[in-house]
C-alpha positions, 0 to 999 in steps of 0.5 A, a space after each residue: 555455483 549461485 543461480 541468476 534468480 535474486 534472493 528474496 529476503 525474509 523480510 522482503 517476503 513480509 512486505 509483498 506478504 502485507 502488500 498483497 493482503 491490503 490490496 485484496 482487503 481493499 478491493 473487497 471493500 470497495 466491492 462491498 461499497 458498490 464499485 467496479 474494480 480493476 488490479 493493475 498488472 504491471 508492477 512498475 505502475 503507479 497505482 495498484 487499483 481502479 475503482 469506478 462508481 456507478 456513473 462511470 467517476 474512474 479514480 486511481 488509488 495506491 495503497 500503502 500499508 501504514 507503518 510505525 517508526 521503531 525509533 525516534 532520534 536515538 530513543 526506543 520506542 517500545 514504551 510507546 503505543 503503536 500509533 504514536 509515531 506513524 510514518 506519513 506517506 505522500 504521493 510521487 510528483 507522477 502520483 499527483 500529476 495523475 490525480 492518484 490517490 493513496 489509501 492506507 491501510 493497518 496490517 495487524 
């Protein structure tokens, strides 16, 4: 008999592995620069982070793992380098309503 739980996939664990990774990486790295940061907790929600500057300047940013294209209108893309097909991101009309802002990031 299957259980109720959902099974996650291998490469559903690979996205939440590099989702998690480019959260935590930025959230330092805001730290670094001088901000406040808060994680947001729901996992339906909009933005993942809020940082405040020192003057109290709230902005909400989504971040979002860069990603490449493997092929490209029938054609492998293996000869060329990585970086050569990205896949660009932009934000949800809710995103752009909110004034959230996407940062991207590379997961080597």
């Amino acid at each position: 008999m299957k259980s109720d739980k959902q099974i996650i996939s291998d490469r559903q664990k690979k996205t939440s592995i590099k989702g998690t990774v480019g959260e935590y990486e930025s959230i330092a790295e805001y730290t670094r620069q001088g901000y406040w940061v808060a994680k947001s907790c729901d996992p339906s929600c909009p933005f993942d982070i809020v940082i405040v500057d020192r003057n109290g300047k709230i902005q909400l940013i989504d971040i979002k793992c860069a990603t490449f294209r493997k092929h490209k209108k029938g054609k492998s893309l293996k000869d060329k380098p990585k970086g050569s097909y990205r896949i660009s991101r932009s934000p949800t009309k809710e995103q752009k309503r909110l004034n959230i802002k996407l940062k991207m990031f590379h997961y080597d």
